[in-house]
N, C-alpha and C positions, 0 to 999 in steps of 0.2 A: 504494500500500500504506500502511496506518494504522502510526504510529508503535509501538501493541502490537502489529500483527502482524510487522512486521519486527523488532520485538524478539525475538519468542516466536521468528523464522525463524531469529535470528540465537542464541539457548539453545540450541533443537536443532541445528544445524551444530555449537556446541561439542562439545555431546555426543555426536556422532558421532564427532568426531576424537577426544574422549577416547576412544572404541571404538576407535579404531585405533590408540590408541597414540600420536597425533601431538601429543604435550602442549606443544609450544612453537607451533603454529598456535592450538592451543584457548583457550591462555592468554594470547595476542595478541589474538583475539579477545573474553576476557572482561574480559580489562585496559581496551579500550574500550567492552564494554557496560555497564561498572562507572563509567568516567568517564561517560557520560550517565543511567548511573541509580544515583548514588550514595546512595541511599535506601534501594536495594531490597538488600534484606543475603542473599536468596537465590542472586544474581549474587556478592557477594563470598563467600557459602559456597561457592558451585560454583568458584569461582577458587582456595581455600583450598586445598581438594581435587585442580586440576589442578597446582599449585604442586607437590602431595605425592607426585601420582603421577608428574611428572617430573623429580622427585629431589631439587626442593629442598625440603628440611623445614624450613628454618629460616624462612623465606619463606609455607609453609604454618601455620605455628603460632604465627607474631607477626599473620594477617592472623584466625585461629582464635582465640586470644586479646585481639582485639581486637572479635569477633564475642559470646565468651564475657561479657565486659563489660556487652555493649548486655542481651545475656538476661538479666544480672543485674538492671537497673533495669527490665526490662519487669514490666507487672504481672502477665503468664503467661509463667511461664519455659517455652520450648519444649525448649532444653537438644537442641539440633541441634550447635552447635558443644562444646558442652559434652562430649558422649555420643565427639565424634572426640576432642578431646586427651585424654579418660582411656583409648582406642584407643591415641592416638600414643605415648604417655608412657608405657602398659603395654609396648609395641613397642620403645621406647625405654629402657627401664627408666629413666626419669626419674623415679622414686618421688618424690623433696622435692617435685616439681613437680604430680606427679599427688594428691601429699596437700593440697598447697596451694587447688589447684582443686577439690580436694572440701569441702575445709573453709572457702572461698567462697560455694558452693552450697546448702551445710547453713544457713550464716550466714542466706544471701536468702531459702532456702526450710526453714522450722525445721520442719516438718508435713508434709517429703515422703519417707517412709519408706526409696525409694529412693534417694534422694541418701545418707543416713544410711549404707546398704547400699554403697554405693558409699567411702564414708570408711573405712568398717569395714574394705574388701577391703585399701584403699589401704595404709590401717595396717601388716595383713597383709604387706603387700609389700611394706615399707618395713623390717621387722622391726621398731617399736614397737606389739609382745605388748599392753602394759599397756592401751596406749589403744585398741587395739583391742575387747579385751574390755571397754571401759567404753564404748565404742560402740556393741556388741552389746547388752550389756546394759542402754543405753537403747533401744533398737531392741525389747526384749523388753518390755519397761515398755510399748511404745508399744503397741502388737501384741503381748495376750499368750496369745492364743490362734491364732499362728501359729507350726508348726512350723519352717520354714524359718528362722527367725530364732536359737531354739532350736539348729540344727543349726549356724550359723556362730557363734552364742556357744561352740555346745561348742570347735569347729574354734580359735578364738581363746583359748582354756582352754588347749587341748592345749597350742598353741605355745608357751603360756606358761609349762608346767610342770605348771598346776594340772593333774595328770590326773582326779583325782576329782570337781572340780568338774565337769570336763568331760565326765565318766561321768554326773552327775546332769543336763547339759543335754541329754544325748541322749536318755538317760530320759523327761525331761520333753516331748521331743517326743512320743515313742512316749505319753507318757499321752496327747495332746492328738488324734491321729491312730493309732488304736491298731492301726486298719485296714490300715496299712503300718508300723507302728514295728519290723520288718524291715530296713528301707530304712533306719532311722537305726542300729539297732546294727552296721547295715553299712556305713557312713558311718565311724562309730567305728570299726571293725574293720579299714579301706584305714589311719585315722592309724597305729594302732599297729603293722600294717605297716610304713610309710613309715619309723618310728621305729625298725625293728627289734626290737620286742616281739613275736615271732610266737606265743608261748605265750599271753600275753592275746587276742592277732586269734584265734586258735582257740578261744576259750574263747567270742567273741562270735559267731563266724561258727556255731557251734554253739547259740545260741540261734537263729540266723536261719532255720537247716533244719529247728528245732524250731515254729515259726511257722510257716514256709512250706517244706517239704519239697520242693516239684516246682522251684525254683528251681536249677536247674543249674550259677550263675553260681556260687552259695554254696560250691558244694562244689569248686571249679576251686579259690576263693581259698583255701582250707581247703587243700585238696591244694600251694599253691604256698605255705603258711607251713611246712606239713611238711616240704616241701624244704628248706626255710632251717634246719628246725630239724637236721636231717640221719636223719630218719626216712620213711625214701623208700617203705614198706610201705604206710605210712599213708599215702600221699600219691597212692600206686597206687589205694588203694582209694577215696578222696576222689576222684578221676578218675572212677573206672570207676562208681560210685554217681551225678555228671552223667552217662555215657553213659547210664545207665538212665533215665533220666528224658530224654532227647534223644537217641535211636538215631542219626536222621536225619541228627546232627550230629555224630558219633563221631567224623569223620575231623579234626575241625576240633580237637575236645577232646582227642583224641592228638595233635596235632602241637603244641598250646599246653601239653601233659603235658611233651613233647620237649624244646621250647624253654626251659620254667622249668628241667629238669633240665641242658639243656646251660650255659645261664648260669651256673650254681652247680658247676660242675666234673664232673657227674657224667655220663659220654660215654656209655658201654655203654649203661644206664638211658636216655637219650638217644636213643639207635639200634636198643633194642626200641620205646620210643614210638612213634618214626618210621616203625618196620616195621606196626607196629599200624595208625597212622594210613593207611599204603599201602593195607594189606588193607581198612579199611574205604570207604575212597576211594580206589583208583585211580587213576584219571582225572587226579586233584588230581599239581598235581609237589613233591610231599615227598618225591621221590626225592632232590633236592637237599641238604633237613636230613639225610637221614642220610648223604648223603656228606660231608658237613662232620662230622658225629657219628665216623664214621670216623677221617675226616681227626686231628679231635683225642684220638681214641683211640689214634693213631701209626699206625694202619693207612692208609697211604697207597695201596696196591695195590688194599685193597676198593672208598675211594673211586674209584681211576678206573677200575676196572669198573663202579660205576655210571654216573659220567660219562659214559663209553662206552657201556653201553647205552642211557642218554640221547638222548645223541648220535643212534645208527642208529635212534631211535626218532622222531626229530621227523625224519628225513630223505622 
């Protein structure tokens, strides 16, 4: 047998026993394909990897940052090990570290828009807002007739405070993409959720269904800021307006009516949902939400008559 082909014999066997989970045979194995071919940096990737998937990370990310290195000085970043430790460090929440390694990568490669995208997130996760947005906002300079870019400058606006600004970046997508800019004031519309502004998300989410009406999705979130706001009428009907527009999917759209309403305190409201969603689905086991609906209503007795029916039901 040729020295490549017992090599290549001896990559797949590792990567079997990574399939099975046997990561100290694999990495026994790779530790000596790595000693005769210390050249070939796709053998210490594949080692980095088994290092991580049997538990040792520290082991995996000093042999990955020493991979991340050699990319830098290559004259085509492939950005293999690179793409795992912004995985590992997101996983990790090692944010210094994850900004570090982007702001490396941006350094080697000033013209790779993605990398830049990747700083921006970092940022993001780090909670420095400022640089964030000045990130984004060379990212838009670069690209400025890409909406995407547009939509994480807003996202890095929001965090920051600026909301207005951040109204005019999603704007500005929608001019560039006018075809979906739907899609961006509903982008906008999940922040101000998030933030707890549900009178502004409704005010967006209502341009969305004015654009695009048959979107069912629109009116779910409409219906679940009404919840928050404690106008549960409107919130019914924000429901029942997706079911018109997705019959099919009734059962599914009442039982996510159920669940926004039981999250927020409100149980009865909650356990007509769940009844809803029974009648229009059957089959489906929301029998269960409303025995919880129940349950949190004080009525413990309803629930285990359902339970009980349950029960003699699967028997």
């Amino acid at each position: 047998m040729s020295a490549k082909d017992d090599k290549k014999q001896k990559q797949d066997r590792a990567e079997n026993l990574l399939a099975q989970g046997r990561f100290e045979e694999a990495v026994s194995l790779l530790e000596d394909l790595r000693d005769h071919y210390p050249e070939d940096h796709s053998i210490e990737f594949m080692l980095a990897l088994a290092y991580y998937d049997g538990g040792d990370a520290e082991k995996a990310v000093d042999r990955l940052e020493r991979l991340f290195k050699q990319e830098l000085a290559d004259k085509v970043f492939t950005g293999f090990a690179f793409d795992e430790l912004v995985r590992i460090y997101k996983q990790q929440k090692d944010f210094v570290r994850l900004v570090r390694i982007c702001e490396d990568a941006v350094s080697a490669q000033p013209d790779d828009v993605g990398l830049w995208a990747e700083l921006g997130k970092a940022c993001l996760l780090s909670g420095d807002f400022s640089r964030a947005c000045l990130v984004f906002e060379k990212l838009v300079g670069m690209e400025d007739d890409n909406p995407a870019w547009y939509c994480d400058w807003g996202e890095a606006l929001f965090a920051a405070g600026l909301i207005r600004e951040s109204e005019t970046a999603f704007h500005l997508a929608g001019e560039i993409d006018p075809e979906n800019s739907d899609n961006y004031y509903f982008k906008m519309a999940v922040l101000f959720q998030e933030a707890g502004r549900h009178r502004d998300a409704v005010a967006l989410l209502n341009k969305c269904v004015a654009l695009k009406e048959s979107n069912p999705l629109y009116y779910c979130a409409m219906g679940d800021s009404f919840i928050r706001l404690g106008e549960l009428e409107n919130a019914r009907m924000s429901y029942h307006r997706a079911i018109e527009r997705d019959r099919e999917r009734a059962g599914a759209y009442y039982n996510r009516m159920g669940h926004a309403f039981f999250q927020n305190g409100y149980y009865e409201a909650a356990a007509e949902a769940f009844e809803q969603a029974i009648a229009a689905e059957p089959s489906n086991p929301y029998l269960y939400h409303l025995a919880s609906a129940y349950k949190a209503m004080g009525r413990p007795d309803r629930a285990d008559e359902i339970l009980l029916a349950l029960k003699k039901k699967s028997r």
